[in-house]
N, C-alpha and C positions, 0 to 999 in steps of 0.2 A: 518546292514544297507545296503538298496539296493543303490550302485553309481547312478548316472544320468548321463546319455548318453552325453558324449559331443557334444559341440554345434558345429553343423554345419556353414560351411564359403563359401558365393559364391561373384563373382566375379558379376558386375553391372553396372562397368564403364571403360574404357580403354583409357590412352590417350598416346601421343607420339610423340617424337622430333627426327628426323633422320634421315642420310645420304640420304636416299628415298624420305622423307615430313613431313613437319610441322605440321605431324596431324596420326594418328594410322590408318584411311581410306586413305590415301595416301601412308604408310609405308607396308601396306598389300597387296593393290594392285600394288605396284613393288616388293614385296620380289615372290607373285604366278605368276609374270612376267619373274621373274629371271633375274629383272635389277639390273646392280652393281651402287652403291652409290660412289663406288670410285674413287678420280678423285686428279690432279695435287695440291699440296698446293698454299691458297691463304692467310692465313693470317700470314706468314711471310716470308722473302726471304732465299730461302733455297739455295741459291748460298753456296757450300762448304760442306752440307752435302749428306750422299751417298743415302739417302731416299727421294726423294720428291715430295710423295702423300698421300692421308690421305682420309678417309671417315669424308667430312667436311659436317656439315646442311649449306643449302645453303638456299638464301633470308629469313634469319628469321630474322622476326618483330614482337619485343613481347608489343608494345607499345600500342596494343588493348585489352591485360590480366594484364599490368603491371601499377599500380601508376607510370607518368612521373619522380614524385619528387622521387620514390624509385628506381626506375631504375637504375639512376645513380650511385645508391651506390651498386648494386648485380651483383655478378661474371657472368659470363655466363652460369656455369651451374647452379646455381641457377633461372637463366631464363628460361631455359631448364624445369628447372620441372614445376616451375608456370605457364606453359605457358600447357604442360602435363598434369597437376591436372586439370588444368581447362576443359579443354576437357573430362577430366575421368569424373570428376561430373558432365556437362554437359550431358553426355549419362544417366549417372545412375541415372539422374533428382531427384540429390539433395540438398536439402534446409537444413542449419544447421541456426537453432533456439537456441535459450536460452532455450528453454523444451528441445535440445537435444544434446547444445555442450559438456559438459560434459561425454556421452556418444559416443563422435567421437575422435579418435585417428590419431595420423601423426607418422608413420616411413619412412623418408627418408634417401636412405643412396648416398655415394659417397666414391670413391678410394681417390682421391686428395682433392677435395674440393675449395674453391677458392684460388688455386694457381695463377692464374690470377690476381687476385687484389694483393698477395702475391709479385710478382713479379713488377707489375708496383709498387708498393709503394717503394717496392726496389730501385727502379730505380731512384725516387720521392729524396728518402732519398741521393743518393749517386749524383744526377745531384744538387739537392735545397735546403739540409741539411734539419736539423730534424724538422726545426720549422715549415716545408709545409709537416711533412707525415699528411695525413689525419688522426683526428680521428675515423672516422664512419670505416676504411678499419677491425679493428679487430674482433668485432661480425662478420663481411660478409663475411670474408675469412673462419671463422673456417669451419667445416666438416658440423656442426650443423645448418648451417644457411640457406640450402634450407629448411629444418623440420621446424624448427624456425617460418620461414618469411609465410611461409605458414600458418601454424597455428595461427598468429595473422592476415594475411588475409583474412580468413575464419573465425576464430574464434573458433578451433576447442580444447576444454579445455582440450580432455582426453589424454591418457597416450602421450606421444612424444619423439621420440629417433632419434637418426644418426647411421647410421649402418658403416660401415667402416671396409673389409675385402677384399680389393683388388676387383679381378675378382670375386669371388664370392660374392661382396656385394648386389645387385638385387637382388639373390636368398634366401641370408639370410632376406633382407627387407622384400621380398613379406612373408617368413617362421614368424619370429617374427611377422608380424602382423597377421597374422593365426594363430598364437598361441595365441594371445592378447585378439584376440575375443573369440576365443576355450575357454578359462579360465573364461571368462566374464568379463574382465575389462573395456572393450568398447563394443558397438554394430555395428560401422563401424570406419574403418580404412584405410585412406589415404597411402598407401603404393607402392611403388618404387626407383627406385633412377638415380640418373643425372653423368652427364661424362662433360669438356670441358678441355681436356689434351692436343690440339693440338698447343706445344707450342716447340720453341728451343730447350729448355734445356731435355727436355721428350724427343724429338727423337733422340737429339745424347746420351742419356744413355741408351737407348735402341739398338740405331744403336752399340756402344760399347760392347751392349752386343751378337750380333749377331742374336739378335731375328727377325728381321720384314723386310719381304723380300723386294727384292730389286728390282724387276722389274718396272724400272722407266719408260720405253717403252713402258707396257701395264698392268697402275693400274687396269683396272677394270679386269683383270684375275691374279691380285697377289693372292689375297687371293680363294687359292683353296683346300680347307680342305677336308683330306683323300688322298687325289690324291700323286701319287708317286712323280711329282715333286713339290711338294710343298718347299717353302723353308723361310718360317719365316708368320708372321700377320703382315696384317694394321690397324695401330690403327685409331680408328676414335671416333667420342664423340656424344651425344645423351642425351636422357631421354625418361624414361615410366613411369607410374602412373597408379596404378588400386585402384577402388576402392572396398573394401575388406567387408561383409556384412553379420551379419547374419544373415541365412536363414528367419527364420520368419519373423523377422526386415522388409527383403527385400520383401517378399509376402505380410505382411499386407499394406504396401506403396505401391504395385505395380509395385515394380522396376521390369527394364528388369535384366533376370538372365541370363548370357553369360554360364556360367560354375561351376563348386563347386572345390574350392582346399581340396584337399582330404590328403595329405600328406606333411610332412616335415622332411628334413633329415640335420644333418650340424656336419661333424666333420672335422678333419687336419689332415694330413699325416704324420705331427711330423717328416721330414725326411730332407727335404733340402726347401733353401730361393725361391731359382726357378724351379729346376727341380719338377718333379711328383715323387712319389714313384713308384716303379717296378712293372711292371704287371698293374697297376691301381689299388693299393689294396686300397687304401682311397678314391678311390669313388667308387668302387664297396660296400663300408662300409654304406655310406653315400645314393646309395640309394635301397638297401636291407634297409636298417633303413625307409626312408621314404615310401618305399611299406608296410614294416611292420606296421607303423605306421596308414594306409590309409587302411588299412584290404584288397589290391588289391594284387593277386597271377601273379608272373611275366607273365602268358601268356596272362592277362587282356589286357597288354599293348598296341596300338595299333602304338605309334609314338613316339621316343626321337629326342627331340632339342637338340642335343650334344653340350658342351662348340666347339668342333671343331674349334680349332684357328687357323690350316695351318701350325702349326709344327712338324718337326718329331716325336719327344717323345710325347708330347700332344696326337693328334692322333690317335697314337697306342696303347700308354696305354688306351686310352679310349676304344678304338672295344674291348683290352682283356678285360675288365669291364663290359664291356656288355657282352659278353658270358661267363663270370664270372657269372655275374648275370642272366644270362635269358635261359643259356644252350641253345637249339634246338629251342628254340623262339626266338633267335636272329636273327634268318634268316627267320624269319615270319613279323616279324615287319620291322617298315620303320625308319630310322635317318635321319636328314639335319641337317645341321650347316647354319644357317642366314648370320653368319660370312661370308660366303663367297660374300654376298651381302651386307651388313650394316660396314663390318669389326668388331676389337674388341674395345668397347667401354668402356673397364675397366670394372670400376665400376657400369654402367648403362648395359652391356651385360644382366645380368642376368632379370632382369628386365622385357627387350625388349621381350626378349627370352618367359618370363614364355608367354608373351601377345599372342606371335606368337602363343605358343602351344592352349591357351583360344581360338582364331582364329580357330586355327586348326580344335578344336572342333566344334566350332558353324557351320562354314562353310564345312564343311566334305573336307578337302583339305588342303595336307600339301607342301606347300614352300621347291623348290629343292635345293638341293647344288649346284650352279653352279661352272663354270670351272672345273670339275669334266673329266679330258682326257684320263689321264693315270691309270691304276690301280692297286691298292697297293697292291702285295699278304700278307701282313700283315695286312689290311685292306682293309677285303672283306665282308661289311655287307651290305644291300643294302640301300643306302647313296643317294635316291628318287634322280640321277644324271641330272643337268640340265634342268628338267621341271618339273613344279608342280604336284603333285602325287593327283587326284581325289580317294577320300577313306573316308568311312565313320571313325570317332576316337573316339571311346568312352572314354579309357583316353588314357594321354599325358605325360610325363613328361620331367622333362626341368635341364640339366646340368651345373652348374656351378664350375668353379677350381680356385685358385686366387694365387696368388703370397704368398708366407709365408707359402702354405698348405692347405690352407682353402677348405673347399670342403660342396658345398648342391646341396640338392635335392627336387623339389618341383614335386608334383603329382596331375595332374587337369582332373578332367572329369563328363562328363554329371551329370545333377542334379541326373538323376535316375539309373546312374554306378553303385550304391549298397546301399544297402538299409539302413545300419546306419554304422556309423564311425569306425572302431578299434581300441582304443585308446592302446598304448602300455605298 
């Protein structure tokens, strides 16, 4: 028996919440600016702690995508994505029907999830005793509840999951719904994931742990990934949302086609909670797997979104990973880290990220690494420093590492990058 070709998956909608703008055309047009999002914390007083700045979305109003009456019950990042999705389907001018909800999927994922409502109920319980915690707070805090809420929003019947892998949860989202559709369990798939971590108790466990640097003088050049003085990441929080489609699916409706993801890649480093393993060896793993995966030969490549957080180890293992992986083509191609203008957004990074590289493509233009001053002779690739790099990208692929080990790899490029899929 002859196999059948697996199904191809393109991308049709893009939306996005972020330190930049409340919308994916406002987030691209300052990342090819090379403005930072960085800036002073305002939602809480950070009198006492040694950090106090953060990549916060500023003036968001989600009260023109959101039911009044359900607002009040969902986290912030769960508004974060509804607010994301919306805009994603809006571009990919899609209509889910009762002919076709059944055939539409949701994977959203998130690092934390509604810690926020976690927290204030906390607070609820400990100032007003038990008889005032809310009941509605337990569905809306889980992890599951931007997927969730969306899906009954929409309407959207088929498969639905929460992704939940640290920093690499974005990447394994957009990957699992690529995969969903690949198999045929859906025909389009709501896929991304949400970030709203910018809270007390997250930066002094981080400031403890000596992660996230400290230039309180001048946030919008902390985060400066590769650069020799680099000296920790700002966290900051967000959402992305694509909407994920197959190909035919999307041609006989008309959809506009942004890009085709080509590859996916996801393993752990099995090694330690925070550090990276040596050299890069698990993501050099992760994405030799998703090139293999996409039938694309390392020299195809034309642009990596590196996770690039702004830390020493991070960093460095990463360049070795890439000339692990790409030998004498790693000095042909071009990297940036967004990081350095969005910050790191946990759980929603990867996400942001794969949308940057889809951009990339469409737009033949890749988003620089800014603050980029000093240079690292342990990281010497060329890291498109400070201004946007005009270049045409055929593909792209998009970095992601997360806390515990976690490690993918997504692979995006023109519809007509190659001519059918390699399945592995």
């Amino acid at each position: 028996m002859i196999a059948s070709a697996p199904r191809r998956v393109v991308v049709t909608g893009i939306g996005a919440v972020t330190p930049l703008g409340n919308s994916m055309a406002a987030t691209w047009q300052g990342l090819l600016a090379g403005r930072s999002g960085i800036g002073p914390i305002t939602q809480f007083d950070t009198s006492g702690f040694a950090v106090r700045f953060a990549g916060e979305v500023k003036d968001f109003d989600p009260r023109g995508a959101i039911n009044p009456k359900e607002l009040r019950h969902l986290d912030r990042s769960t508004q974060f994505a509804l607010v994301a999705a919306r805009e994603a389907i809006a571009e990919a001018g899609l209509e889910i029907t009762a002919e076709n909800a059944e055939r539409v999927g949701v994977v959203l994922g998130t690092g934390a999830g509604g810690i926020r409502l976690l927290l204030n109920q906390q607070r609820v319980l400990d100032e007003r005793g038990p008889d005032r915690v809310s009941p509605m707070f337990l569905p809306y805090f889980l992890p599951d509840a931007a997927s969730g809420v969306l899906a009954i929003t929409l309407g959207a019947q088929g498969p639905n999951m929460a992704i939940a892998s640290a920093c690499s949860t974005g990447g394994h989202a957009v990957g699992e719904a690529f995969e969903t559709i690949r198999r045929g369990d859906a025909d389009v798939v709501i896929a991304g994931s949400t970030e709203a971590g910018i809270l007390p108790v997250i930066f002094a466990g981080f400031i403890n742990m000596r992660a996230l640097s400290t230039r309180n003088e001048e946030p919008e050049a902390a985060s400066r990934p590769f650069d020799r003085t680099r000296d920790g990441f700002v966290i900051a929080e967000g959402a992305a949302v694509m909407v994920l489609e197959e190909l035919s699916c999307a041609r006989a409706r008309g959809a506009p086609i942004a890009a085709e993801v080509l590859g996916y890649g996801s393993g752990n480093d099995a090694f330690h909670m925070v550090a990276p393993r040596d050299w890069g060896a698990g993501a050099a793993k992760v994405v030799r797997a998703a090139l293999r995966k996409a039938g694309i030969a390392p020299e195809q490549v034309d642009y990596i979104n590196a996770h690039g957080t702004s830390t020493p180890l991070n960093d460095k293992y990463e360049t070795q990973a890439i000339k692990a992986v790409f030998g004498d083509h790693a000095r042909k191609l071009v990297v940036s880290s967004t990081k350095s203008m969005l910050g790191h957004m946990f759980g929603a990074a990867g996400a942001v990220e794969a949308a940057a590289c889809v951009r990339a493509i469409q737009e033949c233009c890749i988003p620089p690494t800014i603050n980029y001053r000093y240079p690292d002779p342990e990281c010497d690739l060329d890291y498109a420093p400070n201004e946007a790099r005009a270049r045409p990208v055929r593909v792209a692929i998009s970095n992601s590492f997360g806390l515990g080990g976690h490690n993918s790899c997504l692979v995006f490029g023109a519809v007509d990058s190659r001519q059918s899929t390699v399945d592995s």
